[in-house]
Residue frames as a rotation matrix with the C-alpha (Angstrom) as fourth column:
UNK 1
-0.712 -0.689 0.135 31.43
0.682 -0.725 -0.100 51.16
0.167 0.021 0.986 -4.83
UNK 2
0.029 0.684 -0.729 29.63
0.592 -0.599 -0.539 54.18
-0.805 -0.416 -0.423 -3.03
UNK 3
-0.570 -0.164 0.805 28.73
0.599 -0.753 0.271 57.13
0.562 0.637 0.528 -5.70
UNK 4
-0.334 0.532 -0.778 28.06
0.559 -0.553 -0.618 60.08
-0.759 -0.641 -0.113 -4.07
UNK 5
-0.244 0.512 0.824 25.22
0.925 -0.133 0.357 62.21
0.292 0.849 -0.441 -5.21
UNK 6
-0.973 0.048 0.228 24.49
-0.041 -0.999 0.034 66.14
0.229 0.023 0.973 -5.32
UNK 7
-0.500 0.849 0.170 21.19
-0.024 0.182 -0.983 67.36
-0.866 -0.495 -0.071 -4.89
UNK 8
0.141 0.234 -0.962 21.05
-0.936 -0.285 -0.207 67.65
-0.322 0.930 0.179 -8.57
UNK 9
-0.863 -0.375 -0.340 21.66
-0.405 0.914 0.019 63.93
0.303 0.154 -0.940 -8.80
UNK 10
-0.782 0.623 -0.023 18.69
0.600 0.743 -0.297 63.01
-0.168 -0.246 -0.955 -6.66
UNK 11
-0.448 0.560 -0.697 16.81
-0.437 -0.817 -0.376 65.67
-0.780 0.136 0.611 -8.32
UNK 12
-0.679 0.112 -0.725 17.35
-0.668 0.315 0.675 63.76
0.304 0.942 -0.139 -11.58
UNK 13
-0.922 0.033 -0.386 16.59
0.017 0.999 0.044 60.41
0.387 0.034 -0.921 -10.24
UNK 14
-0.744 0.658 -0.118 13.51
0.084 -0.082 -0.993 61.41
-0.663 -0.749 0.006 -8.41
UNK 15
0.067 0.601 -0.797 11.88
-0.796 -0.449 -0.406 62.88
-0.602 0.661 0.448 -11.64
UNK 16
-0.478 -0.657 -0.583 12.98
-0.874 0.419 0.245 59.74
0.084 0.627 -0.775 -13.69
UNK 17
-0.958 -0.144 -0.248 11.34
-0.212 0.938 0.274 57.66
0.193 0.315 -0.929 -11.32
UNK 18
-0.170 0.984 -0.055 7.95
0.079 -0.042 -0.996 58.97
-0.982 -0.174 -0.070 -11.92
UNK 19
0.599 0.269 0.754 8.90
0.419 0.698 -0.581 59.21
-0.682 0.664 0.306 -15.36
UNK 20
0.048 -0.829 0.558 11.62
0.489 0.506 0.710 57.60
-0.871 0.239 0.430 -17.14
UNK 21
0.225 0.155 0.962 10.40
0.875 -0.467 -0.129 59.62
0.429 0.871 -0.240 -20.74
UNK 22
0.746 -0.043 -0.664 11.20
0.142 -0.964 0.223 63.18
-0.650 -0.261 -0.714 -18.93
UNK 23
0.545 -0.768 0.337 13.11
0.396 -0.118 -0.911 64.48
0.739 0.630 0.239 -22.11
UNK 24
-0.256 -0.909 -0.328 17.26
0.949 -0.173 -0.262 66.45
0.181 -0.378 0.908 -20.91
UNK 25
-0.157 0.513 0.844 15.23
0.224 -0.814 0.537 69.73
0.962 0.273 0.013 -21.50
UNK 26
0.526 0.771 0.359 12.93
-0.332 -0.202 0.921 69.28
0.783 -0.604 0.149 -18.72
UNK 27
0.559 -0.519 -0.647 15.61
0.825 0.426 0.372 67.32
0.082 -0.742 0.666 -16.34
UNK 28
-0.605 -0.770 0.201 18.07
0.696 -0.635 -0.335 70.74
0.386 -0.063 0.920 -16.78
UNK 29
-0.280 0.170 0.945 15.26
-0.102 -0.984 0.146 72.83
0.955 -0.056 0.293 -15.94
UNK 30
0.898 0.329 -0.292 14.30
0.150 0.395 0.906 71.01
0.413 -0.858 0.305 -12.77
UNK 31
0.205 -0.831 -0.516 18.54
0.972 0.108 0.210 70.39
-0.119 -0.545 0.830 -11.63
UNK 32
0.758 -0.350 -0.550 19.06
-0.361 -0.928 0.093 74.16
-0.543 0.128 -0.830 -13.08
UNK 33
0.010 -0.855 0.518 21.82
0.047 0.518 0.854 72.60
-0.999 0.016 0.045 -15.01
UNK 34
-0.222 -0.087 -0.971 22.68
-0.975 0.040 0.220 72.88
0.019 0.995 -0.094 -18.79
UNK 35
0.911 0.383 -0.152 21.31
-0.405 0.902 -0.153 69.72
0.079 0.201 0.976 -21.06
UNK 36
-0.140 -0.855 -0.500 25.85
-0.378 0.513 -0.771 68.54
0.915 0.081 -0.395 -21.35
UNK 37
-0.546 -0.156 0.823 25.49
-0.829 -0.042 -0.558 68.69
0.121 -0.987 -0.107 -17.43
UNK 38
0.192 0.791 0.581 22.38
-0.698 0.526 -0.485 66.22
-0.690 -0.312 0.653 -17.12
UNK 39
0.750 0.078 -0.657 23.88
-0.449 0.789 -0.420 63.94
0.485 0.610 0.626 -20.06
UNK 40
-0.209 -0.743 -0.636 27.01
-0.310 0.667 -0.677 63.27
0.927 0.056 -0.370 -18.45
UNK 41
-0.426 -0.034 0.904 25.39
-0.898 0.136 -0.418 62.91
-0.109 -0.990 -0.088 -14.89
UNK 42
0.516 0.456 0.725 23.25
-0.644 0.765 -0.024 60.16
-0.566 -0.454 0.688 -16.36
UNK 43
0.271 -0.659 -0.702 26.04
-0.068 0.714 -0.696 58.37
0.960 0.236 0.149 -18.20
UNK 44
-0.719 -0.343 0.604 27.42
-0.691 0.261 -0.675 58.15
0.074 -0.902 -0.425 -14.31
UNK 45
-0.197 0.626 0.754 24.47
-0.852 0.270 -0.448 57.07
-0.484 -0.731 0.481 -12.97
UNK 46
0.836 0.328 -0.439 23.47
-0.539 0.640 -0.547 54.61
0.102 0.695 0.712 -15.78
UNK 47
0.524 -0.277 -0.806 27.27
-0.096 0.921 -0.378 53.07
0.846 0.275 0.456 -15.20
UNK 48
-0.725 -0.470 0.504 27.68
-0.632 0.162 -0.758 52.88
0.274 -0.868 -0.414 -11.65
UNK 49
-0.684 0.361 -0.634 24.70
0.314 0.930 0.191 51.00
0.658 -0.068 -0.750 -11.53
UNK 50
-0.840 0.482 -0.250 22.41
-0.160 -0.660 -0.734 53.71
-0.519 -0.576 0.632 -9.57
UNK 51
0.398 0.773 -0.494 20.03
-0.868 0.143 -0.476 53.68
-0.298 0.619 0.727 -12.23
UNK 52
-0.546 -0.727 0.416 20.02
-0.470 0.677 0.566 50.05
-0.693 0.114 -0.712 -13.07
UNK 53
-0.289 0.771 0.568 16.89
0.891 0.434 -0.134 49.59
-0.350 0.467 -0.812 -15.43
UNK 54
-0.720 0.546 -0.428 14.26
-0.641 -0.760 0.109 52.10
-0.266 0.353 0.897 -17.44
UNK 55
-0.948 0.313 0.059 11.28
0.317 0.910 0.268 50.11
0.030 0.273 -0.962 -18.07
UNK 56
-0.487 0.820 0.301 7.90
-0.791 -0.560 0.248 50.87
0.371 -0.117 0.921 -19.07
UNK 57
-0.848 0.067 0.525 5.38
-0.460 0.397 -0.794 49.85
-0.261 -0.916 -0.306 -16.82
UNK 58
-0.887 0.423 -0.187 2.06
-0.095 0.229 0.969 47.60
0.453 0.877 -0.163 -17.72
UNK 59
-0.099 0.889 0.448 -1.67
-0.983 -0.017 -0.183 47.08
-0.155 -0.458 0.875 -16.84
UNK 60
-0.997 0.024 -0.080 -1.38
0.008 0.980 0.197 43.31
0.083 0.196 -0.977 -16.71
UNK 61
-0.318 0.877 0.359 -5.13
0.168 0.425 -0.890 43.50
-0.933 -0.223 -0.282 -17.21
UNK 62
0.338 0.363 -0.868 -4.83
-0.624 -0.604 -0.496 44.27
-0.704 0.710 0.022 -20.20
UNK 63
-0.474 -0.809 -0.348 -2.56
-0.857 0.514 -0.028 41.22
0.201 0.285 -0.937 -20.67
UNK 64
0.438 0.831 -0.343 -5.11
-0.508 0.544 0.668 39.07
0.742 -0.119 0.660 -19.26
UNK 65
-0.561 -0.634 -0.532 -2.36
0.444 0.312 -0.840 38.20
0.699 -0.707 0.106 -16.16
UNK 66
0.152 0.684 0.714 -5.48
-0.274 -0.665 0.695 39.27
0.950 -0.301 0.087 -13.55
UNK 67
0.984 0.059 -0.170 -4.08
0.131 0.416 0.900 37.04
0.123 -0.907 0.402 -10.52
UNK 68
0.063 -0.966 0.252 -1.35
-0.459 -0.252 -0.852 37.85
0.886 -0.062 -0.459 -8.43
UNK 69
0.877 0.119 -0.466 -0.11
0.235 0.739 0.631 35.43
0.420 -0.663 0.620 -5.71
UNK 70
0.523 -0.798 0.299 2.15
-0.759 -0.596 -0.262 35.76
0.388 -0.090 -0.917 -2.93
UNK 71
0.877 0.146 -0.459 4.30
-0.127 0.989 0.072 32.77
0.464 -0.005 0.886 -2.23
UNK 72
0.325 -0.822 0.467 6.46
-0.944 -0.311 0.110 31.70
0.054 -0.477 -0.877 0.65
UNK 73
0.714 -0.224 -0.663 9.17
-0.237 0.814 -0.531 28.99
0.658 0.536 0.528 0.02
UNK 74
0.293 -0.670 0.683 10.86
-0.751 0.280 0.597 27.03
-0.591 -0.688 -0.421 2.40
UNK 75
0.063 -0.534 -0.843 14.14
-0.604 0.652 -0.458 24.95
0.795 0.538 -0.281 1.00
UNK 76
0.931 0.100 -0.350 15.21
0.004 0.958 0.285 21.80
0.364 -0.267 0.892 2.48
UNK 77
0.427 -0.858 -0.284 18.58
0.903 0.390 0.177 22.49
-0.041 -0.333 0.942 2.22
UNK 78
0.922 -0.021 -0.387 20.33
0.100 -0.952 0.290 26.01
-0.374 -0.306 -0.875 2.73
UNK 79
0.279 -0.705 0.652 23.42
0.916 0.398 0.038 25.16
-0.286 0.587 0.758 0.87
UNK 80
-0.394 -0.092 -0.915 25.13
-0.462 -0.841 0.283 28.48
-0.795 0.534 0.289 -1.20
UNK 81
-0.999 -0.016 0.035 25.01
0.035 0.028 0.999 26.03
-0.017 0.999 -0.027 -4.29
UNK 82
-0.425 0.877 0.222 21.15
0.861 0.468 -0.201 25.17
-0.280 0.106 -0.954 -3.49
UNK 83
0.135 0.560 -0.818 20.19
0.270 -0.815 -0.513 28.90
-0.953 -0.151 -0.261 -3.03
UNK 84
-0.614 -0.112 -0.781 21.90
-0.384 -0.823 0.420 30.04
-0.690 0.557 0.462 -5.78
UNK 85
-0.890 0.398 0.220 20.07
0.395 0.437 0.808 26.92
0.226 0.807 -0.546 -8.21
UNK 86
-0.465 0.696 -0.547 16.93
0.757 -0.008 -0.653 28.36
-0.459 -0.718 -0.523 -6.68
UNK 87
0.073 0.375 -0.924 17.32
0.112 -0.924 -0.366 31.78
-0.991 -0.076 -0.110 -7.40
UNK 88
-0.782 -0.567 -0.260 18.19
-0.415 0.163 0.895 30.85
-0.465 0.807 -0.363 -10.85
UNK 89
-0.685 0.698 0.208 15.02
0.719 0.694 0.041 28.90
-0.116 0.178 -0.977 -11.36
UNK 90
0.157 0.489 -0.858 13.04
0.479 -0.798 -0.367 32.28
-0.864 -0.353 -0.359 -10.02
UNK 91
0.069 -0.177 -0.982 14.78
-0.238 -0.959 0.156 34.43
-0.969 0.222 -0.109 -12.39
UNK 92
-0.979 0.129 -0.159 14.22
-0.131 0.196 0.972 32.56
0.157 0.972 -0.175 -15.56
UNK 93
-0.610 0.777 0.158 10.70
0.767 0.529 0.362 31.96
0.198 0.342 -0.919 -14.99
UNK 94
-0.785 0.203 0.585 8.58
0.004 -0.943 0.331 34.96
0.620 0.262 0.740 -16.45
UNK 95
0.598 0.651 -0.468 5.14
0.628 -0.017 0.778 33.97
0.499 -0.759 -0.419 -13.67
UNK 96
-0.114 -0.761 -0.639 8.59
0.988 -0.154 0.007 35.05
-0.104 -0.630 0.770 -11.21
UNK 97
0.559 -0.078 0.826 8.01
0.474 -0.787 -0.395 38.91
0.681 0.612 -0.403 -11.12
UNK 98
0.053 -0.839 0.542 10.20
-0.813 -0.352 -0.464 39.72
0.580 -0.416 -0.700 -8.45
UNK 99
0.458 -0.136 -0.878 12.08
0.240 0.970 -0.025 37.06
0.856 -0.199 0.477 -5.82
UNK 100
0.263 -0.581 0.770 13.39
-0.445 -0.782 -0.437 37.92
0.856 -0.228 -0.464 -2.68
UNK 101
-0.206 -0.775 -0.597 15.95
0.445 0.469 -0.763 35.99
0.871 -0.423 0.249 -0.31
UNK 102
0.249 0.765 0.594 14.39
-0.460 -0.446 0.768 36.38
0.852 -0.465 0.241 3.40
UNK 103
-0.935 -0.319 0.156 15.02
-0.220 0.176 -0.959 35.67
0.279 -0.931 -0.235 7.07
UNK 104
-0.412 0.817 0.405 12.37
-0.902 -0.302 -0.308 34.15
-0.130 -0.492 0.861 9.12
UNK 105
0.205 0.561 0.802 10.07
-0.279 0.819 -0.502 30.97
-0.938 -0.121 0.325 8.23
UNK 106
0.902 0.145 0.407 10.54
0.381 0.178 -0.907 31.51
-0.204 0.973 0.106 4.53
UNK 107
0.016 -0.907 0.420 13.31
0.721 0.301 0.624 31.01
-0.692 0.293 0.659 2.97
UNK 108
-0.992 -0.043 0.121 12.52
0.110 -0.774 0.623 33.14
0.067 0.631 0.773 -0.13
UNK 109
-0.001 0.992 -0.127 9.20
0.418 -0.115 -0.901 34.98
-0.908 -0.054 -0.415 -1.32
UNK 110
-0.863 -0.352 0.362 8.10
0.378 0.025 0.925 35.41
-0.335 0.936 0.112 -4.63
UNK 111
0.107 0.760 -0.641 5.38
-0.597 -0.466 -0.653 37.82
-0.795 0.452 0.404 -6.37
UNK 112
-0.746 -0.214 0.631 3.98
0.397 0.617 0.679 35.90
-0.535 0.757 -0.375 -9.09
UNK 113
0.097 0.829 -0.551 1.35
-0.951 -0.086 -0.296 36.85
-0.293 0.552 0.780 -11.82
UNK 114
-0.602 0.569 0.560 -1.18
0.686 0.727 -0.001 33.92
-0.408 0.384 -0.828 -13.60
UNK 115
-0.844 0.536 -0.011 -3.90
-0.206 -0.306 0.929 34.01
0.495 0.787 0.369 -15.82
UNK 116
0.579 0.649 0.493 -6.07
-0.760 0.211 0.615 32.05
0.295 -0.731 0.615 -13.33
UNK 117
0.289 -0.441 0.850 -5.33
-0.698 0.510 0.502 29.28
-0.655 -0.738 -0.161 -11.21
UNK 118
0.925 -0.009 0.381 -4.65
0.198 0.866 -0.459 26.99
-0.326 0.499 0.803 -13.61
UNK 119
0.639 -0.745 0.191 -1.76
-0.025 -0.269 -0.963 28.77
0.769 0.611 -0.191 -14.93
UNK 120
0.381 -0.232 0.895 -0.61
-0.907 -0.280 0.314 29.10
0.178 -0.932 -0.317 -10.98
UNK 121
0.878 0.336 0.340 -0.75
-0.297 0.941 -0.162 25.34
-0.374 0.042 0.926 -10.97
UNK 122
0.607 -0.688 0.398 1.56
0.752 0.335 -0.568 24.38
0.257 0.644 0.720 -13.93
UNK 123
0.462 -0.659 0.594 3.73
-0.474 -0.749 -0.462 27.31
0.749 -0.068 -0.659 -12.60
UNK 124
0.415 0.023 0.910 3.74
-0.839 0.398 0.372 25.54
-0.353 -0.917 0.185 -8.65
UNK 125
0.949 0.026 0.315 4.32
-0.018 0.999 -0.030 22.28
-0.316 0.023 0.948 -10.59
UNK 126
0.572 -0.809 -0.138 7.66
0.268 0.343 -0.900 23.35
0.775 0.478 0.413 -12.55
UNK 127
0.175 -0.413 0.894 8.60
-0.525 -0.807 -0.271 25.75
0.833 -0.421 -0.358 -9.65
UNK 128
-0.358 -0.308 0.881 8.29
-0.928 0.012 -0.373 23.70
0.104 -0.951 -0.291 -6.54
UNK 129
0.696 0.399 0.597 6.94
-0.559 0.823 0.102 20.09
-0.450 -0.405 0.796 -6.87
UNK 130
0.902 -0.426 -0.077 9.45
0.282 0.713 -0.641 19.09
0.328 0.557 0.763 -9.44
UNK 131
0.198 -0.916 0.349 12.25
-0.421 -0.402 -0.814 20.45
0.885 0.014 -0.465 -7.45
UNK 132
0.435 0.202 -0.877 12.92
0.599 0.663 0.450 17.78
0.672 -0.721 0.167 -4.51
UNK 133
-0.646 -0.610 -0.459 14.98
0.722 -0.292 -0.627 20.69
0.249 -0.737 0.629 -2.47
UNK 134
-0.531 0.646 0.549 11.70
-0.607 -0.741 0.286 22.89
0.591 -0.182 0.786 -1.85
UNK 135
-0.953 0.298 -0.052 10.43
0.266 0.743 -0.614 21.41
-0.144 -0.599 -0.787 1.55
UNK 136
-0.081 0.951 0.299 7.22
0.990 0.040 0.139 23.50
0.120 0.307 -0.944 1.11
UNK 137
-0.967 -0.054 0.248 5.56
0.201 -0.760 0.618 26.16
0.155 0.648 0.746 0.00
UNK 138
-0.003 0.995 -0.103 2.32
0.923 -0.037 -0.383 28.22
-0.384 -0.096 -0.918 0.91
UNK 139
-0.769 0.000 0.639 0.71
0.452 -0.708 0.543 30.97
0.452 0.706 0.545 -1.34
UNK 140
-0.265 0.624 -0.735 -1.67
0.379 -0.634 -0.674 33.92
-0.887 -0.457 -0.068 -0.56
UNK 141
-0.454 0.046 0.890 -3.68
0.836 -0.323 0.444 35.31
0.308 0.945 0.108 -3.63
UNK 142
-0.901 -0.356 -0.250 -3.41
0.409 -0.888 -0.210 39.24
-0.147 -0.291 0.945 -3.89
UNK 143
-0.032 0.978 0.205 -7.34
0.946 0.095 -0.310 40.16
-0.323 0.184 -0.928 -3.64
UNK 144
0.913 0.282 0.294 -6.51
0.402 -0.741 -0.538 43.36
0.067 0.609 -0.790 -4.61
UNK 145
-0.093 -0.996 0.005 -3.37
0.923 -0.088 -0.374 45.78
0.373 -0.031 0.927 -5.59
UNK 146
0.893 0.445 -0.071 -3.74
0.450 -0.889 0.083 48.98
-0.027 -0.106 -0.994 -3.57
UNK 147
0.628 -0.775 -0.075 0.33
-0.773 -0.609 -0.176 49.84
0.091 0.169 -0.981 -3.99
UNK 148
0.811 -0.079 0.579 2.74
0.488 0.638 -0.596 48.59
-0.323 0.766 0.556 -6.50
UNK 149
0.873 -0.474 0.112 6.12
-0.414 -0.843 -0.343 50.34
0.257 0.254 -0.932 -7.34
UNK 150
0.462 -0.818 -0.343 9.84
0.876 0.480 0.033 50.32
0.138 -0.316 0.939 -6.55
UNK 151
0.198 -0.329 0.923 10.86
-0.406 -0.885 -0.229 53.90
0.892 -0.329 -0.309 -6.31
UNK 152
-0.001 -0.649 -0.761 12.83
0.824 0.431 -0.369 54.76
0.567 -0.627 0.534 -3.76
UNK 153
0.768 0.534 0.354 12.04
0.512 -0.844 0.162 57.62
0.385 0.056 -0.921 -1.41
UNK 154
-0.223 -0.880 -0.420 15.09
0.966 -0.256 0.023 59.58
-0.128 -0.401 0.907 -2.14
């Protein structure tokens, strides 16, 4: 379902997603809008599914997660039921930080985080050797992160 948005709508959401903590205060004085006005726009947004998360972001170096790998998967079989057991596999496994369903050589591609290669390993082993419908699979490790994000540039 389309929701249509004002410019006070993608006022909010803009400020929100640079940061999600902006108290109703500061979101009314930005839309011009009274603080009732900016609660009930994001109860919309929050249940149409526009805004579909808030999440604070981490320094995964600080987590000791210091390798990131990109990894393209080609399936054997193209099935709905295969894809969906696929993406299902992806999205329970926390290495899995985002998964995405692709045209081209690769079937899917997957951003992963590791501690070091070893963790990458025993990740590669549940992810794609022990699954007999993954014809192969080739990774790229991320030598550096120079932009990182999901915003949208509304």
């Amino acid at each position: 379902m389309a929701v249509e948005l004002d410019d006070a709508d993608l006022t909010i959401l803009r400020v929100l997603q640079n940061d999600c903590r902006t108290g109703l205060e500061a979101l009314a004085q930005e839309c011009h809008l009274s603080v009732p006005s900016v609660q009930r726009r994001l109860k919309r947004l929050r249940e149409n599914g526009v805004i579909q998360k808030e999440v604070a972001v981490l320094d995964q170096n600080r987590f000791d997660y210091k390798m990131t790998f990109i990894v393209l998967v080609e399936l054997e079989r193209e099935s709905l039921q295969q894809l969906d057991l696929f993406r299902k596999r992806a999205r329970n496994e926390p290495l899995v930080q985002q998964c995405y369903y692709v045209t081209g050589e690769a079937d899917f591609i997957l951003i992963c985080t590791a501690h070091d290669m070893q963790d990458f390993e025993e990740l590669t082993h549940r992810l794609f050797f022990e699954n007999s419908n993954v014809r192969r699979f080739r990774t790229s490790v991320v030598m550096d992160r120079t932009k990182t994000g999901l915003t949208v540039p509304i």
